[in-house]
C-alpha positions as semicolon CSV with decimal commas, in nm:
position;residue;x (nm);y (nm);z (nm)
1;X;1,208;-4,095;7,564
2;X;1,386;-3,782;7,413
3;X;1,315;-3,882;7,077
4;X;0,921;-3,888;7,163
5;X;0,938;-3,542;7,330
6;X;1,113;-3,394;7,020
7;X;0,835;-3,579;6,811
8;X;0,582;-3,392;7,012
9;X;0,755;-3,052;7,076
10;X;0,806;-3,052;6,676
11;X;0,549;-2,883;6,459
12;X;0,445;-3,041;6,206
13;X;0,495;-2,861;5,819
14;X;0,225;-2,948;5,556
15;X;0,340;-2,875;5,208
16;X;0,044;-2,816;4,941
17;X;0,146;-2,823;4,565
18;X;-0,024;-2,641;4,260
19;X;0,098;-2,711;3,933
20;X;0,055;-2,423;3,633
21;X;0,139;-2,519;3,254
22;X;0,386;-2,244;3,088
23;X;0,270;-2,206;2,733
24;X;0,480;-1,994;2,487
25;X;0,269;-1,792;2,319
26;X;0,285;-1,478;2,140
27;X;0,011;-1,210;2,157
28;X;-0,198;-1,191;1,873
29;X;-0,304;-0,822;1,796
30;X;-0,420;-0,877;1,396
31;X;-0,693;-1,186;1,341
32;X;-0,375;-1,320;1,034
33;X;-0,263;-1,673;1,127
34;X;0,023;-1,591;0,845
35;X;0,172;-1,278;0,986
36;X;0,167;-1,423;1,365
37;X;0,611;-1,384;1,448
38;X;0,771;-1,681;1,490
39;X;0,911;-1,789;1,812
40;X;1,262;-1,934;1,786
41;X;1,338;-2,280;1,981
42;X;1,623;-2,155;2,126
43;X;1,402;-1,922;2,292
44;X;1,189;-2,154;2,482
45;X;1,448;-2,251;2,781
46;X;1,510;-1,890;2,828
47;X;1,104;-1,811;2,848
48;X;1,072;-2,103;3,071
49;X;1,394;-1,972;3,314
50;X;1,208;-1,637;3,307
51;X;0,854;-1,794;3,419
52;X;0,976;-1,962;3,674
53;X;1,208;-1,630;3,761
54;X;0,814;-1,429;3,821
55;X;0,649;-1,701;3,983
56;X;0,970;-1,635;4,287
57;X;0,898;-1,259;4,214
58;X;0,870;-0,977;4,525
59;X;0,569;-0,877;4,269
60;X;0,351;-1,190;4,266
61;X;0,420;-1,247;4,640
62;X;0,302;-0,901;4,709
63;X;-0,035;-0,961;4,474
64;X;-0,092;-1,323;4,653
65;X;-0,053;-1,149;4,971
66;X;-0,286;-0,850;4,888
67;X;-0,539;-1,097;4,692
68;X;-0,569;-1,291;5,018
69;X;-0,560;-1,031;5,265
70;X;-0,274;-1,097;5,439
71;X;-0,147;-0,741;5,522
72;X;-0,482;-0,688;5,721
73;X;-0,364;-0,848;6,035
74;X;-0,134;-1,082;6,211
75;X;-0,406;-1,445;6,097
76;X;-0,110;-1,513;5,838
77;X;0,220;-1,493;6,065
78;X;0,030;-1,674;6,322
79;X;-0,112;-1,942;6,119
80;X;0,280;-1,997;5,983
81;X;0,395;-2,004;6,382
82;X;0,597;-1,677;6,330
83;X;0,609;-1,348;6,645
84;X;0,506;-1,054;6,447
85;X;0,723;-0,763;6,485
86;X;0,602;-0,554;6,795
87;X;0,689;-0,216;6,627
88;X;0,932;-0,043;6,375
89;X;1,192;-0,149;6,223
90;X;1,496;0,054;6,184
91;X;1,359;0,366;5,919
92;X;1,049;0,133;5,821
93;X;0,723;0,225;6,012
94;X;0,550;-0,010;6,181
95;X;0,285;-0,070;5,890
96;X;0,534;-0,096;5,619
97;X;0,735;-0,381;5,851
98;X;0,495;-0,551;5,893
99;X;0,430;-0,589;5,556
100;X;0,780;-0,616;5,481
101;X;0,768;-0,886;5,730
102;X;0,452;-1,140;5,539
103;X;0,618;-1,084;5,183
104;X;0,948;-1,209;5,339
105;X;0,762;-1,548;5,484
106;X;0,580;-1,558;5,193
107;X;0,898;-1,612;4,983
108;X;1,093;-1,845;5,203
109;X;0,773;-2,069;5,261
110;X;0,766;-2,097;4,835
111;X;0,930;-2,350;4,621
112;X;0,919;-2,392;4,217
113;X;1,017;-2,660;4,045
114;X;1,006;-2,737;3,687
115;X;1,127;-3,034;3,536
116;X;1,391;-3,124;3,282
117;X;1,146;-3,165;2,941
118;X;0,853;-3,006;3,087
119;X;0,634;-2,716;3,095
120;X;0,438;-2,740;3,420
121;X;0,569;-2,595;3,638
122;X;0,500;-2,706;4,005
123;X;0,417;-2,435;4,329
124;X;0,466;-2,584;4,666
125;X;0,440;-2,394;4,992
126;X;0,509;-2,530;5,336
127;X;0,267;-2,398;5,660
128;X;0,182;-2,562;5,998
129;X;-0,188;-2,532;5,847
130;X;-0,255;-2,718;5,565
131;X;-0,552;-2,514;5,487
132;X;-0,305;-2,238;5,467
133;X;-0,088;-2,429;5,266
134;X;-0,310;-2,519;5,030
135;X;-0,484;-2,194;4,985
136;X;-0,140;-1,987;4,942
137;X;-0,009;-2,299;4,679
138;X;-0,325;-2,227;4,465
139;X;-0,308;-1,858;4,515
140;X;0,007;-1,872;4,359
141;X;-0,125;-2,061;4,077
142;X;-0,424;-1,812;4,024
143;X;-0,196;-1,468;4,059
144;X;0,050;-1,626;3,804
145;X;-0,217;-1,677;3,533
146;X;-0,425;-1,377;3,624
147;X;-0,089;-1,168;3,595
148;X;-0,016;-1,347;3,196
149;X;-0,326;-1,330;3,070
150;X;-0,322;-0,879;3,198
151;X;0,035;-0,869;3,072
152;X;-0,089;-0,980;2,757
153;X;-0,427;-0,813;2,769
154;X;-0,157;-0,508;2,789
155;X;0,071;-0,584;2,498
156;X;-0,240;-0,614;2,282
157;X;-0,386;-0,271;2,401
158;X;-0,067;-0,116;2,361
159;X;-0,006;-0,282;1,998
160;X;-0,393;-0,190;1,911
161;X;-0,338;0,183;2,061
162;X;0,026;0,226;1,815
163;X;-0,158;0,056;1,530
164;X;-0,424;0,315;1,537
165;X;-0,152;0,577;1,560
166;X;-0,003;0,463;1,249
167;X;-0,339;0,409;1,065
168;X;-0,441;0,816;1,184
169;X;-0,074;0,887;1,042
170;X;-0,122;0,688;0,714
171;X;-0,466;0,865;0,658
172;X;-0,316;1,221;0,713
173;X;-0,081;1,146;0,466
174;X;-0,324;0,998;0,221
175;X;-0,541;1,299;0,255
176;X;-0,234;1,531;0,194
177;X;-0,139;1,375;-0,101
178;X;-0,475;1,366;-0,244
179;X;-0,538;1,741;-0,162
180;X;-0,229;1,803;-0,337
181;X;-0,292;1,560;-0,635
182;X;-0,602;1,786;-0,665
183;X;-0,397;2,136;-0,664
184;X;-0,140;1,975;-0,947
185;X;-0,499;1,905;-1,117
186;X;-0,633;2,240;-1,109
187;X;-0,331;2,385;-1,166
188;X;-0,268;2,198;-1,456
189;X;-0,573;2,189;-1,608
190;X;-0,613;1,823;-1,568
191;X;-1,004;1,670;-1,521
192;X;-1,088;1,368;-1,457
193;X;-1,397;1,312;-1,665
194;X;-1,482;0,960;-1,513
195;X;-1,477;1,119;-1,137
196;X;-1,705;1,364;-1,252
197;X;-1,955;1,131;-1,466
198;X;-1,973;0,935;-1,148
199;X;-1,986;1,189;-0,885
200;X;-2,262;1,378;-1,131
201;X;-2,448;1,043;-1,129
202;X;-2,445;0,921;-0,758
203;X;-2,575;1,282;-0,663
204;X;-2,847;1,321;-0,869
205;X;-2,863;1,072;-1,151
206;X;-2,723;1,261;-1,412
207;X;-2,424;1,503;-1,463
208;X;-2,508;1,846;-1,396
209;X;-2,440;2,136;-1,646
210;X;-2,094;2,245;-1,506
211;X;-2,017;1,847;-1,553
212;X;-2,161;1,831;-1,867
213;X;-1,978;2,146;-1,974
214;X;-1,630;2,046;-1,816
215;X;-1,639;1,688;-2,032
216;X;-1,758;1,818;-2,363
217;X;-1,494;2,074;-2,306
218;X;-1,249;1,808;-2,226
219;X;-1,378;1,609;-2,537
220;X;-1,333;1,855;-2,744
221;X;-1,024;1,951;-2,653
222;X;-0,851;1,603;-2,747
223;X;-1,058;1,578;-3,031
224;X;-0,909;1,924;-3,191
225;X;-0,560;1,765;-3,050
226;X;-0,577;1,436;-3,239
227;X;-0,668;1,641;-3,554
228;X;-0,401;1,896;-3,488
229;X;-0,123;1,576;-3,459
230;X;-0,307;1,423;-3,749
231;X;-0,281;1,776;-3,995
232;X;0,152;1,802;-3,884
233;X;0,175;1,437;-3,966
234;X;0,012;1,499;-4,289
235;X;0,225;1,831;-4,348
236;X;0,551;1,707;-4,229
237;X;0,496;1,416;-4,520
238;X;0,392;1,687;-4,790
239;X;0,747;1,869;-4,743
240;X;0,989;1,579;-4,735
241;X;0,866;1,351;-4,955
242;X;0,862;1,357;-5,369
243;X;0,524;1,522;-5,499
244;X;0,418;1,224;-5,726
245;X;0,447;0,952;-5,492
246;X;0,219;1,124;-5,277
247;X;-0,179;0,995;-5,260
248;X;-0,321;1,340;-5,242
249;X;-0,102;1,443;-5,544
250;X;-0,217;1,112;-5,737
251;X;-0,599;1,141;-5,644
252;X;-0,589;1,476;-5,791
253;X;-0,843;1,495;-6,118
254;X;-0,626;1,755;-6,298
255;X;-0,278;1,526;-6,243
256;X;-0,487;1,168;-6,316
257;X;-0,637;1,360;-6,661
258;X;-0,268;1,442;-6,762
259;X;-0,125;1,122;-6,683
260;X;-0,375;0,969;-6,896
261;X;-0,323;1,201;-7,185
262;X;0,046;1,167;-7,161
263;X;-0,004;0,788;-7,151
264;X;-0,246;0,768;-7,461
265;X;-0,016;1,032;-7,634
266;X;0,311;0,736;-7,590
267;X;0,095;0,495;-7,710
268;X;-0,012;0,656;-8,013
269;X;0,358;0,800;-8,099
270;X;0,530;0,547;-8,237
271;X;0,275;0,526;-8,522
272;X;0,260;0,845;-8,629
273;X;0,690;0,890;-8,622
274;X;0,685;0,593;-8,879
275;X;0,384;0,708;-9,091
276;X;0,563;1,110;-9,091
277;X;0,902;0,956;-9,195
278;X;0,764;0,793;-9,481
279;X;0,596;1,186;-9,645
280;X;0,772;1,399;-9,429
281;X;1,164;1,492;-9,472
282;X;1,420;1,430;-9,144
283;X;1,342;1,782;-9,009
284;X;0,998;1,716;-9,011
285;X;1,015;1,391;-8,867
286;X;1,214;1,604;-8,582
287;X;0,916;1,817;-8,552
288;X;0,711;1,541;-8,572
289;X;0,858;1,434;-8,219
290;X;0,839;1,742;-8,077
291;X;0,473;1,723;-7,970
292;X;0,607;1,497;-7,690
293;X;0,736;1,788;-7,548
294;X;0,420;2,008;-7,644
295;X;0,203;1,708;-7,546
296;X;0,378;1,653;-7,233
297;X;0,414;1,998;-7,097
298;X;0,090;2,061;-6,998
299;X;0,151;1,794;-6,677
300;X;0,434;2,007;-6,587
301;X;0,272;2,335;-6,454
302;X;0,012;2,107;-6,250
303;X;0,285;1,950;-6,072
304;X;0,447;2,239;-6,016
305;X;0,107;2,385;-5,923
306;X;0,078;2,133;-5,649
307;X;0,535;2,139;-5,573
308;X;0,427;2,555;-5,475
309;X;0,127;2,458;-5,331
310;X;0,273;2,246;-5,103
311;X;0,567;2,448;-5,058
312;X;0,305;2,766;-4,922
313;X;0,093;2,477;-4,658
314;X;-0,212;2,363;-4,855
315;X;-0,540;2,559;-4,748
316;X;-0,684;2,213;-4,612
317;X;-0,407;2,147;-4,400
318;X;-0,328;2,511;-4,304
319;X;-0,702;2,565;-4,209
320;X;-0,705;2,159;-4,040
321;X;-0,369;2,271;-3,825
322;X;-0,567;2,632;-3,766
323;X;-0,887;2,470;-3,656
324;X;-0,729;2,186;-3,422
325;X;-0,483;2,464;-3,270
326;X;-0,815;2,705;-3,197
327;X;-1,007;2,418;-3,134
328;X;-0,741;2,353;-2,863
329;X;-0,683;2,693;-2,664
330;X;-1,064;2,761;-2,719
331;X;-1,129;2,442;-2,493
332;X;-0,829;2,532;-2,275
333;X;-1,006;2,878;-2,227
């Protein structure tokens, strides 16, 4: 007989369950598979810990409770069989206890459990109304995903808004650089002929006359430059090395007509020593050799024509070094 009156005295406690799946996922800010960071394994019973950590919160319970209306009146305390507070309590108004008062119920009526291996995680709640139960269990459920996918909504706006940063950063550098790229340019006297053919042609079609001016200019300019490099090349070679191994000194007419003369004259001397030593005493015969060195002389004041020629900067090159140097600072100018 007592056991049936404590049967029926009891109340009876429904217990609704909700079960959420706890997904370890990074937040992707940049659409690059390959660039994604790697979550560590190690990491995954400490997320887990932490999930289940929030879903027991003061935070959640205070969104399930505000999501459901439950600080609007006494429906909630009632429907869980619990005396409101009549007034304050100690230096918490009567508002703020009574809030105080359905987080606190809230939590003690909540139960997580997540199994060894798993990821779902399962919500219960305990209520004398089922319909109570049931709709605080799935509230739960609801907040907790609501409150992952805004956290994460967050850490992407966040990541977005310092991403942007950097990129306004980068491009204030970029355009710093470049306006002082252009300032080393001017300064310098450097121009970039291919900017200017194309920014001549994509305004109107065809370089203007500045353009035009600026790249013959610059044309010119290396032009009179290659043939100033070419002429010292030339004159550096005319000073160091011997005079008759040199093809300007070879091609000359005046040096190829002696060489030949002085060539046909050895050819024809041995001849004429044995014909004069036959009529001729020995001290003609030694005049009859000297024309060698009567023959042969005349080559000598050519080369040394061309030795002091050289010696003084040949008019070509002197006037080719002359022109590429005026050439030069005229374009400069």
């Amino acid at each position: 007989m007592l056991g049936l009156t404590v049967t029926v005295l009891t109340v009876p406690t429904y217990r609704a369950e909700s079960s959420i799946q706890i997904d370890q996922q990074a937040s992707r800010v940049l659409d690059a598979p390959d660039i994604e960071p790697v979550q560590a394994v190690q990491d995954a019973d400490r997320f887990l810990q932490t999930q289940t950590e929030i879903l027991r919160s003061r935070a959640l319970a205070i969104r399930v409770a505000e999501t459901l209306g439950l600080f609007g009146g006494n429906g909630f305390l009632e429907a869980m069989h619990v005396k409101p507070l009549s007034g304050a309590m100690g230096t918490l108004g009567a508002g703020e206890a009574h809030r105080e008062q359905v987080i606190a119920v809230l939590r003690d009526n909540l139960s997580i459990t997540l199994p060894d291996g798993s990821r779902v995680a399962r919500i219960a709640f305990d209520s004398p109304d089922p319909a109570m139960a049931a709709k605080v269990a799935n509230a739960f459920a609801n907040t907790m995903i609501s409150s992952n996918l805004s956290r994460r909504f967050d850490t992407s706006v966040y990541a977005r808004q310092f991403l942007r940063e950097q990129l306004e950063q980068a491009k204030e550098r970029l355009e710093e650089s470049e306006r002082s790229m252009v300032g080393y340019a001017r300064s310098s006297g450097i121009i970039d002929t291919d900017a200017i053919r194309e920014a001549g042609s994509a305004a109107s079609g065809a370089p203007s006359l500045v353009a035009s001016s600026l790249i013959e200019s610059n044309d010119a300019l290396s032009q009179a430059r290659s043939r100033r490099i070419d002429a010292e090349q030339l004159w550096t070679t005319t000073r160091s090395a011997p005079l008759m191994s040199l093809p300007e000194v070879l091609s000359n007419p005046a040096i190829q007509t002696m060489m030949e003369r002085a060539r046909n004259w050895r050819e024809a001397t041995p001849n004429k020593a044995s014909a004069a030593r036959t009529t001729i005493p020995t001290s003609s015969a030694c005049a009859a050799r000297s024309p060698r060195s009567t023959s042969a002389s005349p080559i000598s004041p050519k080369i040394s024509a061309v030795r002091s020629a050289t010696a003084s900067a040949p008019p070509s090159f002197r006037n080719s070094r002359c022109r590429a140097r005026s050439n030069g600072c005229a374009t400069r100018r």
